[in-house]
BAVODREN-180095 format. One line per field, with one value per residue (C-alpha): x, y, z. Coordinates in nm, 4 decimals. Layout:
N
xx <- X	...
yy <- Y	...
zz <- Z	...
This chain:
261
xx <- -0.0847	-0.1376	0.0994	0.2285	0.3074	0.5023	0.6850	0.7178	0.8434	1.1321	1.2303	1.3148	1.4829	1.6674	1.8065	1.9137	2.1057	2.2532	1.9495	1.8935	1.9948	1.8162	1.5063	1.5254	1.5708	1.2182	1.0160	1.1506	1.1214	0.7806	0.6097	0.7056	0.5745	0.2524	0.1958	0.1633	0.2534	0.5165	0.1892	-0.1657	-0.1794	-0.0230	-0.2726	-0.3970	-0.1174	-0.3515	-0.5847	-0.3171	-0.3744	-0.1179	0.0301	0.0771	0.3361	0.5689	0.7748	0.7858	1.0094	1.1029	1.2777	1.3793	1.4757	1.5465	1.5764	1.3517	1.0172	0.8577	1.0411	0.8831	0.5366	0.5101	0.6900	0.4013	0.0923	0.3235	0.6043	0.7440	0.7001	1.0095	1.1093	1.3824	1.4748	1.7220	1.8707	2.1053	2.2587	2.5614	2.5226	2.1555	2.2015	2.4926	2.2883	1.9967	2.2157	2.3267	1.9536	1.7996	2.1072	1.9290	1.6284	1.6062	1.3442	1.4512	1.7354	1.9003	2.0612	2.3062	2.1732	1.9699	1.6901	1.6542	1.6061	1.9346	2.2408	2.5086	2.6716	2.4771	2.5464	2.2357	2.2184	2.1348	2.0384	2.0906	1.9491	2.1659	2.3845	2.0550	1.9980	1.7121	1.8126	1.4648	1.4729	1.7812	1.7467	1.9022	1.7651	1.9717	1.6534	1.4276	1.6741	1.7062	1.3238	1.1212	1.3375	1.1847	1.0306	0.7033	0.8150	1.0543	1.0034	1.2739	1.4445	1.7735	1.9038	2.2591	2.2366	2.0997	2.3682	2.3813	2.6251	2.6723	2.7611	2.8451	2.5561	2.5466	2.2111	2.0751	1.7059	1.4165	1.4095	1.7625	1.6671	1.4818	1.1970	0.8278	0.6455	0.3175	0.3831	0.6180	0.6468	0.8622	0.9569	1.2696	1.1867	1.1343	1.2878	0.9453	0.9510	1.2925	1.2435	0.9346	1.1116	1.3516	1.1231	0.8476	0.9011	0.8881	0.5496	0.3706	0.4725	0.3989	0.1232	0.2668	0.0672	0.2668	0.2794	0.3936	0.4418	0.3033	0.2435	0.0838	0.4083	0.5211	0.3176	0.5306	0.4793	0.1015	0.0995	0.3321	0.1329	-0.1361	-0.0299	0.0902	-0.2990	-0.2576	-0.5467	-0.5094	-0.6835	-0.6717	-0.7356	-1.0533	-0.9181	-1.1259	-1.0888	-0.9475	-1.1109	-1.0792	-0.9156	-0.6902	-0.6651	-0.8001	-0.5219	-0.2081	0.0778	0.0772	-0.1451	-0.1826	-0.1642	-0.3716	-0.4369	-0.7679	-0.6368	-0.4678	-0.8057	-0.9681	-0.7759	-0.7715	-1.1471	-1.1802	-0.9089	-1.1746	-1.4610
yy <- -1.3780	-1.7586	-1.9313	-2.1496	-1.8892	-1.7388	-2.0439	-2.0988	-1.7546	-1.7909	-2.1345	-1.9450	-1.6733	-1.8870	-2.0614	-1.7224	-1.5483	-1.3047	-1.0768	-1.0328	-0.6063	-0.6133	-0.7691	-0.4981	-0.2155	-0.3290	-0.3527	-0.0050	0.1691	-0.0127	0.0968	0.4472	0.4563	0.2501	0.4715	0.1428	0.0686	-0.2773	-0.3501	-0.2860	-0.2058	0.1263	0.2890	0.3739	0.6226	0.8280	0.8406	1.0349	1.4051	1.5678	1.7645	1.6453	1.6688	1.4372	1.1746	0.8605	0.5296	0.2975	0.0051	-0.2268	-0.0597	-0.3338	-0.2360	0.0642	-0.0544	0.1128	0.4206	0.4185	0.3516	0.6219	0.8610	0.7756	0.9001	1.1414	1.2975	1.5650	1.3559	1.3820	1.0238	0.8427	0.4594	0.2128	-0.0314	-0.2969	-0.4007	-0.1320	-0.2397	-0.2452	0.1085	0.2323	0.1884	0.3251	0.6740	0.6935	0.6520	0.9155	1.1681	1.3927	1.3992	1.6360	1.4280	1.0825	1.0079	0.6725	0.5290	0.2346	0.0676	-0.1474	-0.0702	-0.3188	-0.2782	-0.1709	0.0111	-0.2914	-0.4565	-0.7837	-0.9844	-0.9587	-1.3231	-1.2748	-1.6245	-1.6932	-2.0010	-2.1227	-1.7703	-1.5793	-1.3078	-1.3093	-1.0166	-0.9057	-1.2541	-1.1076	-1.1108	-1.0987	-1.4262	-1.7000	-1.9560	-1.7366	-1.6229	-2.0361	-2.0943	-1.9493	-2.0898	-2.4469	-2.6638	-2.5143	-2.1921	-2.3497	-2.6374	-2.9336	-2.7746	-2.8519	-2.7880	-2.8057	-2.5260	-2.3067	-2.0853	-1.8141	-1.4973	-1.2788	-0.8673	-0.7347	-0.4287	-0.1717	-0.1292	0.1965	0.1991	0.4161	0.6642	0.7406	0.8885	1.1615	1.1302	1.2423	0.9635	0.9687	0.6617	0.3033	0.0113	-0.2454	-0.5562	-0.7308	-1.0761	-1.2029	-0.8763	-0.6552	-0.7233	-0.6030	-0.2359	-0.1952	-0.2427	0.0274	0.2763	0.3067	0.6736	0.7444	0.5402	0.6697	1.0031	0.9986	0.7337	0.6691	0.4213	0.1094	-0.1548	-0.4487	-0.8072	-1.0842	-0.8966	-1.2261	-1.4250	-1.3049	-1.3481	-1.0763	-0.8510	-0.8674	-0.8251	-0.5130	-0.2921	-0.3750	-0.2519	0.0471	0.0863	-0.0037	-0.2151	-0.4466	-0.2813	-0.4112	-0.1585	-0.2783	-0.0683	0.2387	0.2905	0.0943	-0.1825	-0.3667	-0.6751	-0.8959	-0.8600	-1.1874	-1.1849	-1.0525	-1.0661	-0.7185	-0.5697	-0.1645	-0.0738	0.2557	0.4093	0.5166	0.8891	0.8180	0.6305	0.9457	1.1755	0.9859	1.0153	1.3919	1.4849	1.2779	1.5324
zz <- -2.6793	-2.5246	-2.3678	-2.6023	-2.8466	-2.5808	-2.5178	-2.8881	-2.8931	-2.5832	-2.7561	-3.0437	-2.8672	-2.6982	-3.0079	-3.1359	-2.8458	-3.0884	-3.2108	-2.8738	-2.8789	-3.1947	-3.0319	-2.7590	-2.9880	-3.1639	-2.9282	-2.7915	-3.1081	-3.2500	-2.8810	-2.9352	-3.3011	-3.1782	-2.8592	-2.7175	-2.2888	-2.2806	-2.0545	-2.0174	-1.6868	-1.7531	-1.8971	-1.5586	-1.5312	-1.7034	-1.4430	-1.2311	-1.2079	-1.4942	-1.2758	-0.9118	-0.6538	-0.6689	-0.9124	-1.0786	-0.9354	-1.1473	-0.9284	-1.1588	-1.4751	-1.6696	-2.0447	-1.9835	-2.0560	-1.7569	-1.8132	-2.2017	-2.0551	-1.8311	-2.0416	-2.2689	-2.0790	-1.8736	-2.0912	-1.8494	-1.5107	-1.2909	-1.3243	-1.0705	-1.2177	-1.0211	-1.1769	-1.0169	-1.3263	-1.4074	-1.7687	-1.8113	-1.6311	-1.8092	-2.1268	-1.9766	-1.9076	-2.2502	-2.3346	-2.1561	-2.1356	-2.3824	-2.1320	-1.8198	-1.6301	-1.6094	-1.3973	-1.3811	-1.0515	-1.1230	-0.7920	-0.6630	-0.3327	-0.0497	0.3327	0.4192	0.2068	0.0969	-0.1432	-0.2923	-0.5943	-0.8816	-1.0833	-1.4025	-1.5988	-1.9170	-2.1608	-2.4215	-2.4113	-2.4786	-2.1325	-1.9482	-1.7720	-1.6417	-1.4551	-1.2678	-0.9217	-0.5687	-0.4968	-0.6538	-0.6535	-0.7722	-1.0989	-1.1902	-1.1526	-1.4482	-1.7317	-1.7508	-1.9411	-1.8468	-2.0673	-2.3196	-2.5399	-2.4993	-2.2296	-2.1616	-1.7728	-1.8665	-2.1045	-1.7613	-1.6637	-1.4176	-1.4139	-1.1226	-1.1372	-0.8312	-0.7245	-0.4679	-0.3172	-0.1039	0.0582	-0.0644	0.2367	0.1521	-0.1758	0.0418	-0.2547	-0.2633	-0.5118	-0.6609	-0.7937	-0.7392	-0.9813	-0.7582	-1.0575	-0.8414	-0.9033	-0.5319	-0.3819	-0.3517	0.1079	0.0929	-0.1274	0.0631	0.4355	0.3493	0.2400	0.4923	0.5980	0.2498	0.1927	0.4799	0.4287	0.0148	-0.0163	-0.3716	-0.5823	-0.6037	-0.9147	-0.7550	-0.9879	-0.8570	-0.5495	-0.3645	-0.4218	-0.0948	0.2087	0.3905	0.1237	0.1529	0.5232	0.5307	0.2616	0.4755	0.7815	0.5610	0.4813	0.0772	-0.0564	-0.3573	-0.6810	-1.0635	-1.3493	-1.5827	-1.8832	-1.6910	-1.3552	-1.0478	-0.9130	-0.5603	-0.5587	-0.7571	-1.1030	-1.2906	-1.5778	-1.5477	-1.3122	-1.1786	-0.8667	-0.8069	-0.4361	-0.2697	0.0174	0.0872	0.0976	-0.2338	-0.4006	-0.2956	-0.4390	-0.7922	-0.7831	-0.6940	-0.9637	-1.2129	-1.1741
């Protein structure tokens, strides 16, 4: 999809605040009946040995679209999701109660245990709640009129729910694998789990992983090197479309490679 039928798409959207549950519940249900990942990059999941040590964390739950994705090429993986967003979370719960491996944690992760407040904007009453983040600034700066046409800055508006948040080694966890999506937050969840990263060695998703100076230089100091997935395998480097960057270890790459022969 280009860009300006996205924007076309979010200027509509916008315009129409209240289909936005019934947006959601599309997109959940036509994925499932499509067998189709909410992205492309997580098709690599398959690549993961079916039955490894270890589980799934999701931080950043959103409305589940990770959770969907890897439930797709891994039904029965043990699957941890934190969300900071006690509604997005609460609805998550209901969700998933029917499912014994994916737990839902109505918190947020971070560098140290607290109480923050989560901004969630909104344009023209319509959510963007996966733009929610800890980070005022960065929850006001992707609704613009670079993504919307005739954008109106007085019809910006910003709530703010109160969230716990916990770090990763807390959650005494073994992970194969990590998608961080915390819109400006990914330092932060990384800082407070690096016990559990260099003990683990979990692959980690990371959007827009180069945002962040600080972010780069700590997964390298953990040892992860940048990878994009072609479709096949994974590939050195950043990826040339897409916002989203797979980290590894060279222990990890080489285990993913062993498990394919």
């Amino acid at each position: 999809m280009n860009a300006t039928l996205k924007k076309a798409i979010r200027t509509v959207q916008s315009e129409l605040p209240f289909l936005k549950s019934a947006k959601d519940e599309f997109y959940l249900h036509t994925r499932r009946i499509l067998r189709r990942p909410h992205e492309s990059d997580f098709k690599a999941l398959a690549l993961i040995p079916k039955s490894p040590d270890g589980c799934y964390v999701d931080v950043g739950a959103n409305q589940g679209q990770s959770i969907e994705s890897i439930l797709l090429f891994r039904p029965t993986a043990t699957i941890v999701s934190f969300e900071a967003n006690s509604v997005l979370a609460s609805k998550l719960t209901v969700r998933y109660s029917d499912g014994g491996n994916v737990r839902i944690i109505a918190q947020g992760l971070g560098d140290i245990p607290g109480a923050l407040t989560l901004f969630v904007p909104s344009y023209k009453g319509f959510v963007y709640d996966g733009l929610a983040s800890f980070h005022k600034a960065e929850a006001l700066s992707w609704i613009n009129s670079n993504t919307v046409f005739n954008f109106d800055p007085s019809k910006l508006c910003i709530s703010e729910v109160q969230s716990t948040v916990d770090t990763l080694d807390n959650q005494q966890l073994s992970p194969i694998f990590i998608k961080v999506d915390v819109q400006g937050y990914e330092c932060n969840v990384l800082q407070g789990g690096l016990q559990t990263l260099r003990r683990s060695e979990p692959i980690l998703l990371i959007e827009d992983y180069r945002r962040d100076p600080r972010t780069v230089e700590l997964a390298e100091q953990l040892g992860y090197v940048e990878h994009f997935f072609d479709g096949k395998m994974f590939r050195i480097g950043p990826a040339a479309t897409g916002p989203n960057s797979y980290l590894l270890t060279a222990n990890r790459f080489k285990t993913l490679t062993e498990s394919a022969y």
